[in-house]
N, C-alpha and C positions, 0 to 999 in steps of 0.2 A: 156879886152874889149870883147874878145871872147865869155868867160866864163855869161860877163854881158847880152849879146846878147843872150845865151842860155836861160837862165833863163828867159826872157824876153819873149822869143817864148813859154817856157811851159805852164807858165800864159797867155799866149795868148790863147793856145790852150783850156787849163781848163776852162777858160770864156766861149770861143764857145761850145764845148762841153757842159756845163751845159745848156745855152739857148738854144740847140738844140729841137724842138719838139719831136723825135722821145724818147727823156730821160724823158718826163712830167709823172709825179705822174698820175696813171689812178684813175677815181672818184670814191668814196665811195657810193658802191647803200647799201641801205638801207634792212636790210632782211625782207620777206612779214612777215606782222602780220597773226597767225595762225585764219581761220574762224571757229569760236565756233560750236558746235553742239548743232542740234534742237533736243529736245526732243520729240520726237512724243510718246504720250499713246498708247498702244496696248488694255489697259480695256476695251472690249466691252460694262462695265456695265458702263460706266464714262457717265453722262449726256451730253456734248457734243457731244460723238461719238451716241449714244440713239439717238440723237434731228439730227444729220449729217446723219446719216444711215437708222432712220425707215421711216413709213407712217405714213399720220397724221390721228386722231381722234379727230373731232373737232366738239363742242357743242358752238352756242352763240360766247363770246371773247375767248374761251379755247380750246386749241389744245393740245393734249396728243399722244407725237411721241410713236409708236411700233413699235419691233422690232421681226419680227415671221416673217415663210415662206407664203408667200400669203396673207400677213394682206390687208385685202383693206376694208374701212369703207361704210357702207350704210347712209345716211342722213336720218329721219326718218320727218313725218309732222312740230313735234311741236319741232323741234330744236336741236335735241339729235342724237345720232351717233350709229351705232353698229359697232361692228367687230366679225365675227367668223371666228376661230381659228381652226386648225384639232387636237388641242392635244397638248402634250409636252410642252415646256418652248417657255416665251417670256420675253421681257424686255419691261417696260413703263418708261419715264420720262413724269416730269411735267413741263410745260411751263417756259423759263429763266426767271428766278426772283420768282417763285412759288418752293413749296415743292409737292409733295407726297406724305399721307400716308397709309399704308396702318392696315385694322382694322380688328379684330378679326374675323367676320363672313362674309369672302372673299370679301367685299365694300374697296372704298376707299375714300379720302378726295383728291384732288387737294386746295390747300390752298395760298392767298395770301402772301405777306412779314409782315404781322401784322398778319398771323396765321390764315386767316376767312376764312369760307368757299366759294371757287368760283364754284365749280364744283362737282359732285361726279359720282363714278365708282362704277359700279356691276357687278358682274360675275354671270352666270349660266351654270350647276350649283353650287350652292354658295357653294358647299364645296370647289369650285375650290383653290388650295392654295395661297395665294398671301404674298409675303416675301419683309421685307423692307429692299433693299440692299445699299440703301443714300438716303438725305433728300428729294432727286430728283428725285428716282429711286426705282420702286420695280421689283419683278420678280412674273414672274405669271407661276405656274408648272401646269399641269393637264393632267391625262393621258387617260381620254376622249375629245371628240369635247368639245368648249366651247364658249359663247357669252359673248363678253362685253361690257356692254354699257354706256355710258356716257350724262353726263346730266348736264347743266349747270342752270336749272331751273327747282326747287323745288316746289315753291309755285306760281300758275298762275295768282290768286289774293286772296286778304285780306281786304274785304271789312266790313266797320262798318254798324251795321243794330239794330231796336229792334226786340226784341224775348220778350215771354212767360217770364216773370221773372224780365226783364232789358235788359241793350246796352247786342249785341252780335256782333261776329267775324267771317263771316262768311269766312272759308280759301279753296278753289279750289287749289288741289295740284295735280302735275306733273303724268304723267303715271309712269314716273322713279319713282318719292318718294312715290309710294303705292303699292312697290314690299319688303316694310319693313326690309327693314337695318340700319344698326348704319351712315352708312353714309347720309339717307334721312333722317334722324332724325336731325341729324346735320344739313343740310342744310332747311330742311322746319322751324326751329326754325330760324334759322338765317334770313332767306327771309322772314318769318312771321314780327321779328321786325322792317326789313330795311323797310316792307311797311306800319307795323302799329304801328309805336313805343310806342304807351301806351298801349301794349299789353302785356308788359315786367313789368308782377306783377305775384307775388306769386299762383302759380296752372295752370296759364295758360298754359306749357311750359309741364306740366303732362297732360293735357285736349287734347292737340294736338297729343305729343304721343300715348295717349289713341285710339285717333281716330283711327290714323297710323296703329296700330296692328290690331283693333278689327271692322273697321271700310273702309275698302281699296277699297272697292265699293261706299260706300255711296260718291254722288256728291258732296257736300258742309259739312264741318266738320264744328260745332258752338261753338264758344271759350264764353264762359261769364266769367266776371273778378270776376264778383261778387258771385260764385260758394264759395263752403270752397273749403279747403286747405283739402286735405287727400291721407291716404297712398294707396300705388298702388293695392294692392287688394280691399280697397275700392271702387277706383277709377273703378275698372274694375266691379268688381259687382252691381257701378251704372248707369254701362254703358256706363262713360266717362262725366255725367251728375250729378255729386254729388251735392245732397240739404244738 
């Protein structure tokens, strides 16, 4: 009976002992999830840090961020922008969702998402070097003072009229696109057809050029459709006016 009695007490005590609070299992924390790393760009030349960092140059809808010491832009009458530069290297991008580019005889193209022209860039002077660092982005080197200017309007108007001959075209272009670059060429064609779209026939497109080069003073430049068709020494020997 003794014996049954002990036994009786141990199991007793084991019971209590297990329910005791101070024996409870402690809870299981969870270990923290490690937080990722942000990659941040250092590229100076990266189009967002360009468009985060510089000053704007803005013509019209077109703003063109630089990045130089002291870039600060002048607004000019007819809508166009300058900046001058003391020298050395700058960075330009072209507005989110536009390209940059830039063209052999120091101009440039600022271009929509369908490649058109919106805007265009000059430097003086135009030897200045301009290098295409992304679609976004060029870099402008030069190791004198330098202007750049931007210009969102090529041609002021494109008005239909008769002339000596037949219909003619008479085209009023920009102060910027009569400083003869590849990029005002671009652009006075393109603003030529957006205002006179049957203007976009065989010679015309050489007739304008014409003028461009040889012609940068004259106030109104006169397109007729009905001119031939001729090669570019022709063209210039007849003064832009081939019979």
């Amino acid at each position: 009976m003794r014996a049954r009695g002990a036994v009786t007490a141990v199991a007793l005590l084991v019971a209590l002992v297990g329910c005791s609070p101070g024996f409870a299992e402690p809870p299981q924390v969870a270990s923290p999830t490690p937080t990722p790393t942000v990659q941040v760009t250092a590229d100076p030349s990266d189009p967002a840090v360009v468009r985060a960092t510089g000053a704007p140059l803005t013509s019209g809808p077109v703003t063109v961020t630089i990045v130089a010491p002291a870039a600060a832009a002048t607004p000019a009458d007819d809508g166009s922008a300058t900046v001058a530069l003391s020298g050395g290297a700058a960075l330009l991008a072209a507005p989110e969702g536009m390209t940059l580019e830039a063209l052999s005889d120091g101009s440039a193209v600022v271009r929509d998402d369908a490649g058109r022209f919106v805007a265009g860039l000059t430097t003086e002077p135009r030897r200045t070097g301009l290098e295409q660092v992304g679609p976004e982005v060029i870099r402008l080197s030069a190791d004198q003072p330098v202007v750049v200017w931007l210009a969102s309007v090529a041609v002021e108007s494109a008005t239909w009229g008769e002339a000596e001959g037949g219909r003619s075209l008479g085209v009023v272009a920009s102060a910027w696109a009569r400083v003869r670059s590849l990029a005002a060429q671009d652009g006075l064609w393109t603003q030529v057809v957006d205002q006179a779209p049957d203007a976009d026939v065989p010679g015309m497109q050489d007739q304008l050029e014409c003028h461009e080069l040889g012609a940068p003073d004259k106030a109104s430049w006169n397109l007729e459709p009905w001119r031939p068709v001729v090669d570019g020494i022709d063209m210039i020997a007849a003064r832009c006016n081939p019979t």
